[in-house]
Biotite code that builds the C-alpha atoms (Angstrom):
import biotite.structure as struc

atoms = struc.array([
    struc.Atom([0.000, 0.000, 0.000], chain_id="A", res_id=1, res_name="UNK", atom_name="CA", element="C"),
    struc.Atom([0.857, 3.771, -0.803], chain_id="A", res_id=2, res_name="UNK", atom_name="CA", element="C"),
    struc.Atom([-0.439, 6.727, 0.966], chain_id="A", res_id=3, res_name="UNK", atom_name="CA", element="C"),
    struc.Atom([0.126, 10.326, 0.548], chain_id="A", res_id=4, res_name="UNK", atom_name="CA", element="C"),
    struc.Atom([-1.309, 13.155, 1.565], chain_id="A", res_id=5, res_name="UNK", atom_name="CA", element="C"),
    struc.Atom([-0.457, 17.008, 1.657], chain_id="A", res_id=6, res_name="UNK", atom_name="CA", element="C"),
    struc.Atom([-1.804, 20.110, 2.146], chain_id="A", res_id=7, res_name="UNK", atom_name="CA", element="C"),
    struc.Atom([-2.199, 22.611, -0.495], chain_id="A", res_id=8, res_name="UNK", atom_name="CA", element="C"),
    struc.Atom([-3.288, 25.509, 1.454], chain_id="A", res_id=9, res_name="UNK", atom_name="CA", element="C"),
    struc.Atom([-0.340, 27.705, 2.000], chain_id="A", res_id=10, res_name="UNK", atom_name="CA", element="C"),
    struc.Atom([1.900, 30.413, 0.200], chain_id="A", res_id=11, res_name="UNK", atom_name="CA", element="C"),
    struc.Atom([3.607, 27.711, -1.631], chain_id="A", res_id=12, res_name="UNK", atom_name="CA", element="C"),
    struc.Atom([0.904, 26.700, -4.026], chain_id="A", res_id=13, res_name="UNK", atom_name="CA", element="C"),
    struc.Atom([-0.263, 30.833, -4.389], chain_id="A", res_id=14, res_name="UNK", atom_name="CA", element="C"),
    struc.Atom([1.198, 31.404, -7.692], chain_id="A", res_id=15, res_name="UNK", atom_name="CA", element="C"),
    struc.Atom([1.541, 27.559, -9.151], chain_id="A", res_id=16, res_name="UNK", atom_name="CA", element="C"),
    struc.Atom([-0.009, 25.232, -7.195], chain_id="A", res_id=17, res_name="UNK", atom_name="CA", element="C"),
    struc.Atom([0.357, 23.008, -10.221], chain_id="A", res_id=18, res_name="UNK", atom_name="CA", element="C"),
    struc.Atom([4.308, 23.174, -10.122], chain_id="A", res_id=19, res_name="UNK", atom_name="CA", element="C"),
    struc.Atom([4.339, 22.845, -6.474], chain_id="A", res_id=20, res_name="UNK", atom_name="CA", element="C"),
    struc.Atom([2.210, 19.660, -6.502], chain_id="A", res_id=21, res_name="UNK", atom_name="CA", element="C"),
    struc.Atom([4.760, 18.369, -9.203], chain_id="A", res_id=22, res_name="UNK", atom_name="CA", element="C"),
    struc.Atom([7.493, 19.105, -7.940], chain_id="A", res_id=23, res_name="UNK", atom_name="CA", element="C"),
    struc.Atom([6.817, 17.219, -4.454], chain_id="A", res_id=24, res_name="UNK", atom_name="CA", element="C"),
    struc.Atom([5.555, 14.184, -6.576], chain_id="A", res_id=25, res_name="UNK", atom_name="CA", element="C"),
    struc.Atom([9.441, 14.155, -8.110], chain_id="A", res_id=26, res_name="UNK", atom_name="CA", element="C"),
    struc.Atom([10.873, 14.432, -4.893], chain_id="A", res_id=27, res_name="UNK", atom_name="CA", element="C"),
    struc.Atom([9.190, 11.678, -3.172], chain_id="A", res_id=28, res_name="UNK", atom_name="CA", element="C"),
    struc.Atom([9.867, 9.435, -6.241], chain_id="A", res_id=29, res_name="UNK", atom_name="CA", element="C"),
    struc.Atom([13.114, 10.018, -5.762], chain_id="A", res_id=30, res_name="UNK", atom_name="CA", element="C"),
    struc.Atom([13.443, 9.373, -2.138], chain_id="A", res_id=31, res_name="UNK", atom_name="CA", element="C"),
    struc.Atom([11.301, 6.202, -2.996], chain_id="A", res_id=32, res_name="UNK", atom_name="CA", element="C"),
    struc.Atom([13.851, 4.999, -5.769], chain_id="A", res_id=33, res_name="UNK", atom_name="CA", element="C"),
    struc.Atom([16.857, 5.728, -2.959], chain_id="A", res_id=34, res_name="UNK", atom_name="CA", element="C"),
    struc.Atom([14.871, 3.174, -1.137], chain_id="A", res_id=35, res_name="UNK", atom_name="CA", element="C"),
    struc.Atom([13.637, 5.778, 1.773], chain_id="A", res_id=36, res_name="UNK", atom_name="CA", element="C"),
    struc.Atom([9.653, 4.232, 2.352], chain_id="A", res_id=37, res_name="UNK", atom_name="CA", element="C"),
    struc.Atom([8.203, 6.852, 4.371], chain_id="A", res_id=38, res_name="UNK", atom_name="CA", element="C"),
    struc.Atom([8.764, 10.369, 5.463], chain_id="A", res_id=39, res_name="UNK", atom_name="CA", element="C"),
    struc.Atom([7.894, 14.133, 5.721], chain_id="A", res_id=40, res_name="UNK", atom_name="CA", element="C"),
    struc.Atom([6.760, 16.089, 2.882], chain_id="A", res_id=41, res_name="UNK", atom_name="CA", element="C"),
    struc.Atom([8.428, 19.718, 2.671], chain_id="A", res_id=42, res_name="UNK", atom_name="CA", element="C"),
    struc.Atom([7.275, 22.610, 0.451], chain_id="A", res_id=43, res_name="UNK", atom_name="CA", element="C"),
    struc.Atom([9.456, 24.791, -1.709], chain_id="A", res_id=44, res_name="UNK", atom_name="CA", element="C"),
    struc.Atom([9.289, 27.219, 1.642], chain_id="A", res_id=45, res_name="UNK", atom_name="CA", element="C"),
    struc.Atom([10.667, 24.369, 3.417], chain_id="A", res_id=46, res_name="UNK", atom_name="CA", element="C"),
    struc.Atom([7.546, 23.630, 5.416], chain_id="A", res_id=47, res_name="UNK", atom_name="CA", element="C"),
    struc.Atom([6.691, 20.538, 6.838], chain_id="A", res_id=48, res_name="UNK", atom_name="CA", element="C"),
    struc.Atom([2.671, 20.138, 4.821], chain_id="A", res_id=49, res_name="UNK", atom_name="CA", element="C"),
    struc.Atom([2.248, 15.994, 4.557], chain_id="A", res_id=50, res_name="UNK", atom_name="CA", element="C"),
    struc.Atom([3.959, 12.679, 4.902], chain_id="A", res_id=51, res_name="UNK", atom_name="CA", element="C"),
    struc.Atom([4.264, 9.501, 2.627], chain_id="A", res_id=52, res_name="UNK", atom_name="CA", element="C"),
    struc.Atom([4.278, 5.823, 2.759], chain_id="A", res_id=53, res_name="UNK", atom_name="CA", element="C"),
    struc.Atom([5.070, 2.586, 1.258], chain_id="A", res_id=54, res_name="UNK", atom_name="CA", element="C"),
    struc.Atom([4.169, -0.568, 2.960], chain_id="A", res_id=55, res_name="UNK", atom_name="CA", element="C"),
])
């Protein structure tokens, strides 16, 4: 199982919420291929807005 979850609510997404929500997709894909499973999600503001998980 996956989860993920976020929140899209603050000065981060203002101006491109579509770039922002992108961009965090890349990143945890990447911390997924370097074999991390779970963590925090950070925005571009540095943030803590969500976590993910792979079980």
């Amino acid at each position: 199982m996956f989860t993920l979850e976020f929140k899209t609510g603050n000065a981060a997404f203002k101006d491109g919420e579509s770039f922002e929500v992108c961009r965090i997709l890349k990143e945890v894909s990447r911390k997924i291929d370097d074999g991390i499973i779970e963590g925090s999600i950070f925005d571009i503001n540095g943030n803590k807005i969500g976590k993910f998980k792979l079980t």
